[in-house]
C-alpha positions as CSV (number, residue, x, y, z in Angstrom):
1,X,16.0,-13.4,-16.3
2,X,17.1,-10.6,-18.9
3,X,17.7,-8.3,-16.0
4,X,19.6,-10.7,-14.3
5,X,21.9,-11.6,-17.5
6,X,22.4,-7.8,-17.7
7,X,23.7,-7.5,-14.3
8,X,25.9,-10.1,-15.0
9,X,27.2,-8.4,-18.2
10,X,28.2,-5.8,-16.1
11,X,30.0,-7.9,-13.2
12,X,27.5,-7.6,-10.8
13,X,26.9,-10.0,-8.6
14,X,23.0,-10.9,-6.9
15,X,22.6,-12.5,-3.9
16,X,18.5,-13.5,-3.5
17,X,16.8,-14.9,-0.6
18,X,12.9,-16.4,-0.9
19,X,9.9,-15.2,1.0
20,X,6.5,-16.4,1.6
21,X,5.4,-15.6,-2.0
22,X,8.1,-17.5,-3.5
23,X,8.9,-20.1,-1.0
24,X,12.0,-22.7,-1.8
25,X,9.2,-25.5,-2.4
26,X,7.7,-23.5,-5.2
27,X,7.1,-24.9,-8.7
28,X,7.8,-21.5,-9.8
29,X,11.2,-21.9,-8.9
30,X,12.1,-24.4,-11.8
31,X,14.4,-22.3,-13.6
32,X,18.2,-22.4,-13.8
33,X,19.9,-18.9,-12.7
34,X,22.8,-18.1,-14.1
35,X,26.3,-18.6,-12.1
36,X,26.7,-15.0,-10.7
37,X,23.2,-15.2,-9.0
38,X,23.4,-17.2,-5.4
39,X,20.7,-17.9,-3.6
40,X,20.2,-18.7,0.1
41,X,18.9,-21.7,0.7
42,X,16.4,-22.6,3.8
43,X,19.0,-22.5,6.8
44,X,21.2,-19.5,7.5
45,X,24.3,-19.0,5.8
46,X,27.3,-16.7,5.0
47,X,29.0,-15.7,1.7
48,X,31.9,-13.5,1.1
49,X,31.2,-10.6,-1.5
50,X,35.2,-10.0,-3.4
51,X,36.0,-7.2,-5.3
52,X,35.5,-7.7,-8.9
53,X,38.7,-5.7,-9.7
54,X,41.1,-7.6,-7.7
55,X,39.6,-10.4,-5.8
56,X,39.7,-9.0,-2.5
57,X,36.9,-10.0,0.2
58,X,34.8,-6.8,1.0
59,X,31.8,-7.7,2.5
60,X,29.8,-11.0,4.3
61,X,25.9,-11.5,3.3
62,X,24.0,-14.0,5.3
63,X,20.6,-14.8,4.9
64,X,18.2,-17.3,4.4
65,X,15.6,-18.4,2.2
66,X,12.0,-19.8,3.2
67,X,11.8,-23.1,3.1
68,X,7.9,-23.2,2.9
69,X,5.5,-20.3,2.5
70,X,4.9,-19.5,6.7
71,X,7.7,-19.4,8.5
72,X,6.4,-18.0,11.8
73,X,9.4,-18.4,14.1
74,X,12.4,-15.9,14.5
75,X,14.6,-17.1,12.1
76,X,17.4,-14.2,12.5
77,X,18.5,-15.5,16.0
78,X,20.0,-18.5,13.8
79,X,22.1,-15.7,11.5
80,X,25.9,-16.1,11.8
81,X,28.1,-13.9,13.8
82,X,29.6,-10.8,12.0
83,X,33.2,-11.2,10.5
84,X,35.5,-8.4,12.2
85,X,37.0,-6.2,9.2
86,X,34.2,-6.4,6.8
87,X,31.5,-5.1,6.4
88,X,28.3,-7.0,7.0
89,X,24.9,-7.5,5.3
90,X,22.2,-9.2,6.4
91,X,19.1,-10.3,4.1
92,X,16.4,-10.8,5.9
93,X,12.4,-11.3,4.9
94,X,10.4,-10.5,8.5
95,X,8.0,-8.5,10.1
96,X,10.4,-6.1,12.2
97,X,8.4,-5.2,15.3
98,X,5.0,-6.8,14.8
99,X,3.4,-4.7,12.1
100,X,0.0,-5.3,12.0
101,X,-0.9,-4.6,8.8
102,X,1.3,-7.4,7.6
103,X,1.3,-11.4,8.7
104,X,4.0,-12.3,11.1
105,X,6.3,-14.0,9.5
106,X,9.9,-14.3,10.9
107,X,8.9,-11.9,13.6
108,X,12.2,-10.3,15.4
109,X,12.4,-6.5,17.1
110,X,14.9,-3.8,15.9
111,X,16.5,-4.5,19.3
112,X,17.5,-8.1,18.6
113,X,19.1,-6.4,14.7
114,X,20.7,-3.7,16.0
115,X,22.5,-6.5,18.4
116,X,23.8,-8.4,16.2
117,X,26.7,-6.6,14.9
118,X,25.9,-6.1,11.5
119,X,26.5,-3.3,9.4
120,X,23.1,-3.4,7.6
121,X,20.1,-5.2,7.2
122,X,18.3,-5.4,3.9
123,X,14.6,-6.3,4.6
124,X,11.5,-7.4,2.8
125,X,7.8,-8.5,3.4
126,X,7.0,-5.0,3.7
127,X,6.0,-2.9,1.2
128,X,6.0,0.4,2.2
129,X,9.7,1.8,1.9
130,X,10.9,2.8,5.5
131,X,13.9,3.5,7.2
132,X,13.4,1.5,10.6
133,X,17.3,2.2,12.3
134,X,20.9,4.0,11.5
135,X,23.8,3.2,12.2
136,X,23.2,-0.1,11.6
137,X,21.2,0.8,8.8
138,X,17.9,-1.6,9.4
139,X,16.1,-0.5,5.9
140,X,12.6,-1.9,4.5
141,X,13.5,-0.6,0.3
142,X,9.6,-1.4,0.0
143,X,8.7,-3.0,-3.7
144,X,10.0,-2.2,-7.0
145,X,6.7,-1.0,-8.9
146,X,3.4,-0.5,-6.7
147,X,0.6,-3.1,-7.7
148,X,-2.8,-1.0,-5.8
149,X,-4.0,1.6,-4.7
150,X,-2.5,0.7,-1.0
151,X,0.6,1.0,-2.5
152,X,1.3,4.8,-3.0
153,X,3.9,7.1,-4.3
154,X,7.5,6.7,-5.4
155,X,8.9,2.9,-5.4
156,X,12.7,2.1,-6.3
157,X,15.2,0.7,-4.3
158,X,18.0,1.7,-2.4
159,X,21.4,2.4,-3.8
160,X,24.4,1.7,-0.7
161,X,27.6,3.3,-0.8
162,X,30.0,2.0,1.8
163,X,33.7,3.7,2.1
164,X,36.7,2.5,3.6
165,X,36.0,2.8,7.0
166,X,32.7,1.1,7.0
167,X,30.6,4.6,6.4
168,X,27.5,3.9,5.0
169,X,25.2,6.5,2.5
170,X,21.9,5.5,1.8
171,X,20.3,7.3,-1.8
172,X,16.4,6.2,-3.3
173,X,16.4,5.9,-7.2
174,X,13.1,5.6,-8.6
175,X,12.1,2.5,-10.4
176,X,8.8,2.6,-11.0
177,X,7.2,3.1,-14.5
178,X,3.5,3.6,-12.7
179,X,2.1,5.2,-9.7
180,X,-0.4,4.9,-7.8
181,X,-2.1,8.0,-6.2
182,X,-5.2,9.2,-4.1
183,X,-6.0,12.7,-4.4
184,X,-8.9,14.1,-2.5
185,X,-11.4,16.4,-4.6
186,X,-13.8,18.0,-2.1
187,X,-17.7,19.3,-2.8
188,X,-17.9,21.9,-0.4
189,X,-18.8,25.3,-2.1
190,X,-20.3,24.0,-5.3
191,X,-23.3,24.5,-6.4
192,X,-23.1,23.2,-10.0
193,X,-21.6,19.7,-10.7
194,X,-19.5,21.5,-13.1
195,X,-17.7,23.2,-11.1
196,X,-16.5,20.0,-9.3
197,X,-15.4,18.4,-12.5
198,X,-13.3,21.7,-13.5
199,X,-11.9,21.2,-10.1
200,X,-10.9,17.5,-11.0
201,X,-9.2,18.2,-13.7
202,X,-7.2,20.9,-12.5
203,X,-6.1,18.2,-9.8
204,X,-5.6,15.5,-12.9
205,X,-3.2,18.2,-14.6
206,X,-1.5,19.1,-11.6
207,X,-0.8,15.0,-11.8
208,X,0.5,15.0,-15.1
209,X,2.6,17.6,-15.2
210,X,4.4,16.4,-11.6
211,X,4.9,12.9,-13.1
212,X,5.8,13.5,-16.8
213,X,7.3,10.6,-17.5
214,X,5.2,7.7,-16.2
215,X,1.6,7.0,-16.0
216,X,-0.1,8.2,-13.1
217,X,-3.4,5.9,-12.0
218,X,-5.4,7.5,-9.1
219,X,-8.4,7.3,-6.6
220,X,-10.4,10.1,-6.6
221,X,-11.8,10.5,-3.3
222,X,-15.0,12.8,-2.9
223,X,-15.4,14.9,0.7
224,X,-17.5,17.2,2.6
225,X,-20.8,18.4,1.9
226,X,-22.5,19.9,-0.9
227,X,-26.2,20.7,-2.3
228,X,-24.5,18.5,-5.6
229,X,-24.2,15.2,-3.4
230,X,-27.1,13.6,-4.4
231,X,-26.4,14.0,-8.1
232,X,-22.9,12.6,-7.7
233,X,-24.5,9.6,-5.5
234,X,-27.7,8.6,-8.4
235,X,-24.5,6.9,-10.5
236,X,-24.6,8.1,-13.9
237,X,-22.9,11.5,-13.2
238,X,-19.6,9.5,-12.2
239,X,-19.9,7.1,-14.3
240,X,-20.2,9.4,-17.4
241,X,-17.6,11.4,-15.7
242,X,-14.9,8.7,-15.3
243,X,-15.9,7.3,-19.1
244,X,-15.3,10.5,-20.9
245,X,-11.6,11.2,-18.7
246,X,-10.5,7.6,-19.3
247,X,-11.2,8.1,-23.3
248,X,-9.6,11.3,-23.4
249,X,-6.2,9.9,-21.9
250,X,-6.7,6.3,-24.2
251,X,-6.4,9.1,-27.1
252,X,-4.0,11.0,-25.4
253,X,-2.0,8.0,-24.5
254,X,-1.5,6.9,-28.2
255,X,0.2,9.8,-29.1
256,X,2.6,9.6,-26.3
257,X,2.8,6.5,-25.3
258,X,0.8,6.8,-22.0
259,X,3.8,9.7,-20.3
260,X,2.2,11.8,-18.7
261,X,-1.0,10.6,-18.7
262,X,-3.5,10.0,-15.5
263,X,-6.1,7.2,-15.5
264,X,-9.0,7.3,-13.0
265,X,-8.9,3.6,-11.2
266,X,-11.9,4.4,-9.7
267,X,-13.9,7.5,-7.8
268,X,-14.7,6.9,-3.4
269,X,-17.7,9.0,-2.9
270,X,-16.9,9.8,0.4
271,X,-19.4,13.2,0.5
272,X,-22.4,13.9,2.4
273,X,-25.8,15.9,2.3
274,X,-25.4,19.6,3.6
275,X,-26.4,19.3,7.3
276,X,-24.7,20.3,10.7
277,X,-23.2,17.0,11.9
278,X,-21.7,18.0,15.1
279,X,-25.8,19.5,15.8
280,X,-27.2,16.4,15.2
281,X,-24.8,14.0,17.3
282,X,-25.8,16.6,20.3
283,X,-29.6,16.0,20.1
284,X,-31.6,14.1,22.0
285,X,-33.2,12.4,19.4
286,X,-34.1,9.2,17.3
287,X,-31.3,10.4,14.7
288,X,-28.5,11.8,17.0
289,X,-28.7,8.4,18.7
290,X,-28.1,6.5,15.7
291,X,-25.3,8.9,14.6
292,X,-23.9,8.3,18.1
293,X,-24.0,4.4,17.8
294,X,-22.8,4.4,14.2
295,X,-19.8,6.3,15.3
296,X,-19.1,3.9,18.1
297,X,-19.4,0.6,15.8
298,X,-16.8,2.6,13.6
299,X,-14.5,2.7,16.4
300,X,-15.0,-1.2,17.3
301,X,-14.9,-2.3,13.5
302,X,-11.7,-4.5,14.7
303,X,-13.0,-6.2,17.5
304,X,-14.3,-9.4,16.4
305,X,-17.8,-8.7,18.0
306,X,-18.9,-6.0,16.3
307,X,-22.9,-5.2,14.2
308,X,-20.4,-4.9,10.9
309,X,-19.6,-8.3,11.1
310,X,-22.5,-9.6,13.2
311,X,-24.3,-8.4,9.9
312,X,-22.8,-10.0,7.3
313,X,-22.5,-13.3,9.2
314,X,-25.5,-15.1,7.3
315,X,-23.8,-13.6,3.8
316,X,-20.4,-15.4,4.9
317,X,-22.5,-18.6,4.2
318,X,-22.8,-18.4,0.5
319,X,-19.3,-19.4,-1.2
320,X,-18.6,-16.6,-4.1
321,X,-19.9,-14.1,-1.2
322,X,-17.5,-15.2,1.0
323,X,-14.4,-15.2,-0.6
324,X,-14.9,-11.5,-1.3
325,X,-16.2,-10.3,2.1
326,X,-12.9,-12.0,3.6
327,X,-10.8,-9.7,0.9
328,X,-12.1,-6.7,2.4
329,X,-9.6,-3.6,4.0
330,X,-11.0,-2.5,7.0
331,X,-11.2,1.0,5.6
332,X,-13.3,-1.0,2.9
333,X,-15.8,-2.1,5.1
334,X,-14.8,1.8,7.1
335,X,-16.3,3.0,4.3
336,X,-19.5,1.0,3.9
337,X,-20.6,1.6,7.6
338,X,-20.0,5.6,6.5
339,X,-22.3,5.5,3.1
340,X,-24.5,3.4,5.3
341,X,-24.8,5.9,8.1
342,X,-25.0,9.0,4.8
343,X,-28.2,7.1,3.2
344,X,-29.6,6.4,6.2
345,X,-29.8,10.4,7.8
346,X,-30.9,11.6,4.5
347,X,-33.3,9.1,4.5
348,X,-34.7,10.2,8.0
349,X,-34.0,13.8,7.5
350,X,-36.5,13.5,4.1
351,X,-38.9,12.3,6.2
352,X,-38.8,14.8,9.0
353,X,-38.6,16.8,5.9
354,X,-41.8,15.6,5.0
355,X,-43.9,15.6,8.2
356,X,-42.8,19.3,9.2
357,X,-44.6,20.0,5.8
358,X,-47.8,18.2,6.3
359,X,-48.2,20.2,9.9
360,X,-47.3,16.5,11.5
């Protein structure tokens, strides 16, 4: 609301349309805006935008808000037809093309927008900032301030210039005041667990000194293979690890107010035993054959008959389990069927290990 009253301070109209997080039948919608904010209500509709410094029309938005939280037709069909002379916006909350990393809501193609007439088309649902068509512009700004590790990099919004004859510039500005970041830290050529934590916090410096201003939270993924694997994989190295980097930037953070400063979210041991991979999946052998199938059911881990979720089928019965196996990525579980294949070759290779020193 303070944002919004400072906008108006500075005759600056807003023009807001509800999605599926904020629906119109929302009891987080019981506020009173103040009289320069409109919003859309659940059928299209047109306003004209005037020009604060002498009334003059300049621009039509249309847009609508949803009424409830799924709203899985095509709602932009229903958008009124552009007004010739001014330039025309259209607010739209879809998925633009079928995404499927996102739910189908108000599905439409860039064909049917571009169609339309409009001058640009200002669209949320997703996330991720993306230019999707020019000339009209047909722009996804992405959010304001990433909230996980999915969301990555800079986040802002877009600020429009439009001249006299309808020409449109496009320029980001940065809004966010945290980012989100995964930065790979491989194993491969150390010997000494030491030498991987010097590498780490070169890459942590490299972090703070690029975002100076802003903290900087990050995924540390682990890769390749390395004699200092099975240290990293017992626990307690990583964990000490990531306790004595997150103190150091608490106390860091107190003296400057957390600029500058990068906070592990978490590390993704994602590193192996030192063996030759692409040997193994060629032999004919107990273990290249379960490389082989373990590869495959990585491939298949979206088809809805696959061992991944064959597997977990009697845990899906329990309540608590279930509501956090159905929150899963499918790089999380990507990533469970790799440590599972990792444990279970150094498992077999010990034991080869082992006979070929008995004289088995």
């Amino acid at each position: 609301m303070d944002s919004l009253r400072r906008l108006g301070e500075s005759g600056i109209a807003v023009y807001v349309i509800h999605g599926n997080h904020d629906p119109l039948d929302s009891v987080r919608l019981a506020v009173k805006l103040p009289d320069h904010v409109h919003v859309f209500g659940g059928e299209p509709s047109s306003i004209t935008a005037v020009r604060r410094i002498d009334g003059e029309a300049v621009a039509v938005i249309s847009g609508m808000s949803y009424p409830t939280s799924k709203v899985v037709e095509n709602i932009a069909v229903h958008y009124p037809a552009p007004t010739p002379g001014l330039y025309h916006i259209g607010l739209l909350h879809a998925n633009v093309d079928g995404d499927p990393q996102h739910e189908t809501y108000a599905p439409c193609s860039r064909n049917e927008l571009v169609s339309y007439g409009y001058h640009y088309w200002a669209l949320g649902h997703v996330h991720t900032r993306r230019l999707v068509h020019e000339e009209p512009f047909i722009v996804y700004p992405g959010n304001i301030q990433g909230r996980h590790i999915r969301e990555q990099g800079p986040k802002g919004c877009y600020v429009v210039d439009v001249d006299d004859d309808l020409n449109t510039e496009l320029l980001f500005h940065e809004l966010d005041s945290m980012r989100w970041t995964e930065v790979v830290v491989p194993v491969d050529h150390c010997t000494e667990v030491d030498e991987w934590r010097i590498a780490l916090e070169q890459q942590v410096e490299a972090i703070s000194q690029d975002n100076p201003e802003m903290l900087s939270v990050i995924r540390v993924k682990i890769t390749g293979r390395s004699l200092i694997h099975h240290q990293l994989e017992d626990g307690h190295v990583l964990d000490d690890l990531l306790m004595e980097l997150r103190r150091r930037e608490v106390a860091r953070g107190a003296a400057v107010g957390f600029q500058g400063c990068v906070w592990i979210e978490s590390f993704s041991l994602q590193s192996g035993t030192v063996v030759d991979m692409e040997k193994l999946l060629a032999e004919d052998s107990f273990t290249g054959d379960l490389l082989r199938l373990a590869r495959m059911e990585r491939a298949r881990l979206i088809e809805a008959e696959n061992v991944v979720k064959s597997s977990l089928a009697p845990l899906m019965e329990h309540g608590e389990i279930r509501d956090i196996l159905q929150e899963l990525e499918p790089d999380e579980l990507l990533e469970w069927l790799r440590r599972a294949e990792e444990m279970t070759l150094r498992l077999l290779l010990g034991e080869s290990s082992q006979k070929e020193g008995a004289g088995i």
